[in-house]
C-alpha positions as a LaTeX table, in Angstrom:
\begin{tabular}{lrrr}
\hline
Residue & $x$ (\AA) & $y$ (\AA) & $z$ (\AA) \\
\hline
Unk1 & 2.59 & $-62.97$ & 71.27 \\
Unk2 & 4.43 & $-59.73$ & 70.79 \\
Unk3 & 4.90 & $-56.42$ & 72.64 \\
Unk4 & 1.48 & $-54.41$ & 72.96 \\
Unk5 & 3.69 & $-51.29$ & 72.64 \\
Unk6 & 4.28 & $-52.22$ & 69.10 \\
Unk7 & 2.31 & $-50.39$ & 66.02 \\
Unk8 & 1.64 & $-52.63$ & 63.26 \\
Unk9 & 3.39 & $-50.28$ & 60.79 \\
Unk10 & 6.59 & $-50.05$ & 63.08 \\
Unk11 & 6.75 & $-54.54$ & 62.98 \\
Unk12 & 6.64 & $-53.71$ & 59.01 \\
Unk13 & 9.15 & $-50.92$ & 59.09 \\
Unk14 & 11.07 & $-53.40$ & 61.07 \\
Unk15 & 11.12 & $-56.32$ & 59.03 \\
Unk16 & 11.60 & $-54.18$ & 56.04 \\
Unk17 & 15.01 & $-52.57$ & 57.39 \\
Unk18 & 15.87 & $-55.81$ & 58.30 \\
Unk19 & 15.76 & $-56.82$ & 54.58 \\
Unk20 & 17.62 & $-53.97$ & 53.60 \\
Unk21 & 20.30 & $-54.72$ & 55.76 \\
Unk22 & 20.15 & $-58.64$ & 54.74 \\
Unk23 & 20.80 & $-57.35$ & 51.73 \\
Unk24 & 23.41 & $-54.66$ & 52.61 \\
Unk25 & 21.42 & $-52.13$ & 50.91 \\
Unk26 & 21.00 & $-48.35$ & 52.09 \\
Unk27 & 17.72 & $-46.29$ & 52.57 \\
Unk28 & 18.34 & $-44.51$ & 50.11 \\
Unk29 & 18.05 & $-46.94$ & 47.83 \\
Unk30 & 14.39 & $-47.69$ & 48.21 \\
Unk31 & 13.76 & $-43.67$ & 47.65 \\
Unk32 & 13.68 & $-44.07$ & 43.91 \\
Unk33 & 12.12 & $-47.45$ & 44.12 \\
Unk34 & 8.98 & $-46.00$ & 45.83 \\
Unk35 & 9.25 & $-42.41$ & 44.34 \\
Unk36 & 9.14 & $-40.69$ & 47.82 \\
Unk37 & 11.67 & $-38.64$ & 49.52 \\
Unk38 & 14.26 & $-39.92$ & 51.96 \\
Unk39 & 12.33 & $-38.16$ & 54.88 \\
Unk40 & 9.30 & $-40.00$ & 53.40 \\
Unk41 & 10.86 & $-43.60$ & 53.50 \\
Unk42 & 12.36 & $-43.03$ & 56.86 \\
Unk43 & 8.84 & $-42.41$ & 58.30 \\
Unk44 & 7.70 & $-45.65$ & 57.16 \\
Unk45 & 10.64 & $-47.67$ & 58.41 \\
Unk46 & 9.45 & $-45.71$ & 61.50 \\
Unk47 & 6.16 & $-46.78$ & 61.64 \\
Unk48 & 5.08 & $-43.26$ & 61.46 \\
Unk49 & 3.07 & $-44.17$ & 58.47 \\
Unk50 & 2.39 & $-47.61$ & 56.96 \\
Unk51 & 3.19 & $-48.55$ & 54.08 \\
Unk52 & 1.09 & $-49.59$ & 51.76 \\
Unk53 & 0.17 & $-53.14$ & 49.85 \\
Unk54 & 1.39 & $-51.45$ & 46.56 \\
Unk55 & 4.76 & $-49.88$ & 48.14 \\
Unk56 & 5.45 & $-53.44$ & 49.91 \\
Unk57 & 5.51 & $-55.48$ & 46.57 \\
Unk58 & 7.76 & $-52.82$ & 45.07 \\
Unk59 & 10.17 & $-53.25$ & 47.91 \\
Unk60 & 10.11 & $-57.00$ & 48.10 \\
Unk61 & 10.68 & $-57.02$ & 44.63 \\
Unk62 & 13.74 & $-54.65$ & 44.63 \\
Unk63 & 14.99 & $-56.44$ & 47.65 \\
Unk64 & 14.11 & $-60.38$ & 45.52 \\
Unk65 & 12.00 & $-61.40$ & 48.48 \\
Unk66 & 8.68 & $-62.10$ & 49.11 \\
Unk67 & 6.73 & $-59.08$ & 50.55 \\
Unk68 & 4.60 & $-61.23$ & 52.58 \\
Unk69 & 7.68 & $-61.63$ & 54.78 \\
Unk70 & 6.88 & $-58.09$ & 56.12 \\
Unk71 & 3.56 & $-58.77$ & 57.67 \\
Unk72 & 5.46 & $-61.52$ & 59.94 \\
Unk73 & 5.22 & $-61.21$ & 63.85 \\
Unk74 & 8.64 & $-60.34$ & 65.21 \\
Unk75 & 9.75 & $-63.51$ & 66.87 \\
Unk76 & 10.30 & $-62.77$ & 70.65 \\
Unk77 & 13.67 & $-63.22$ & 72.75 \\
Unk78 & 13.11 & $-65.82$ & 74.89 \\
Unk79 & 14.53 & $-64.52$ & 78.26 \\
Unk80 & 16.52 & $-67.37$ & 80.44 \\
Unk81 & 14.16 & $-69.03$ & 83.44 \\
Unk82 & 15.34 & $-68.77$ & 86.64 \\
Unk83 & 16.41 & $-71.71$ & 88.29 \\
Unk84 & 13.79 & $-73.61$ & 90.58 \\
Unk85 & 14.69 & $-72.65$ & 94.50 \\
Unk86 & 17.16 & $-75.09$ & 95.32 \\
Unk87 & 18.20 & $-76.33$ & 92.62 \\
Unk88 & 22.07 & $-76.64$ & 91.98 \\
Unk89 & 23.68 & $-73.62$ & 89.54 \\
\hline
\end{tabular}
């Protein structure tokens, strides 16, 4: 289960900027992909607005992957257990 802190439009934003950089691409090359300014693309990487269905298949398509892949839960870290008490290190 993921963070509660976490927006649904900032997991997209995140998994989209994660595609650009898979695909060592710059923000400012989804600007004239989506038609919007860069202030306007770097407020929906944010999460400060969502994106929409329409915006999402324009990016996966740019980017030559599937735009479901931006609805995805973030995977958590898994954080190392601590050792039972007494156990040898």
């Amino acid at each position: 289960m993921e963070s509660p802190t976490i927006t649904a439009a900032e997991r997209v934003g995140r998994h989209v900027r994660a595609a650009l950089a898979e695909q060592a691409m710059q923000i400012r090359e989804l600007e004239p992909v989506l038609g919007f300014t860069h202030a306007a693309v770097s407020r929906r990487l944010s999460g400060q607005i969502p994106f929409r269905c329409d915006e999402l298949i324009k990016i996966g398509e740019a980017l030559g992957v599937d735009p479901g892949r931006f609805l995805a839960p973030i995977p958590q870290q898994r954080t190392a257990s601590p050792s039972p008490a007494g156990a040898a290190a």
